[in-house]
N, C-alpha and C positions, 0 to 999 in steps of 0.2 A: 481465352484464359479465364480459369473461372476466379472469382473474387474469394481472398481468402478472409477465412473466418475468424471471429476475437473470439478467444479462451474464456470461455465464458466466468471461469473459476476469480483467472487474474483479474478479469472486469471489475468485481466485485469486492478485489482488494485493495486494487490501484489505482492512480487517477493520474493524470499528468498535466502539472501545472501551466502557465502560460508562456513560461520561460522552458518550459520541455522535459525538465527534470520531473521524478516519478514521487508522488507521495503515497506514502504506506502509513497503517493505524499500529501502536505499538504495541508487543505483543504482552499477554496477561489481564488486559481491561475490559477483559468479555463478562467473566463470571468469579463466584469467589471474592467478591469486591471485600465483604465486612472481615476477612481476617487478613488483607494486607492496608499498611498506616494510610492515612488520611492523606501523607508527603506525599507518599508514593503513589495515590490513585489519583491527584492531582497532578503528575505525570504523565499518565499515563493517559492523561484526559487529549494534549497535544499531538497531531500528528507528527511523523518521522520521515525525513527524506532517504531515498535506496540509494546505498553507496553508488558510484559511479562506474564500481568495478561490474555491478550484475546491472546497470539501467539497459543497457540494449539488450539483454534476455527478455525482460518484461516488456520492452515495446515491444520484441518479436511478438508476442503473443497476441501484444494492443496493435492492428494494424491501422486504424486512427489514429496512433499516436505521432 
């Protein structure tokens, strides 16, 4: 059976912590930074954990996970 392959895509968005659960970067903090407030990009600086509803989609992808 051959070994299956991590999504290379989700690798690069997602991470899974020690406890199992998936962390994700929240969305808007890429680019564009100087016209949304100071609050709000200090927000946005923290990551985010994936609801519980989609976490086993994204480990499909992670098979390390």
């Amino acid at each position: 059976m051959p070994k299956m392959k991590t999504n290379r895509a989700a690798a690069k968005r997602f991470k899974v912590t020690g406890s199992g659960r998936v962390r994700r970067p929240k969305m808007g903090g890429q680019h564009c930074l100087n016209g949304k407030s100071r609050k709000r990009r200090r927000r946005l600086r923290d990551n985010d954990m994936v609801s519980p509803a989609l976490e086993h989609r994204i480990k499909r992808l992670l098979p390390y996970a």
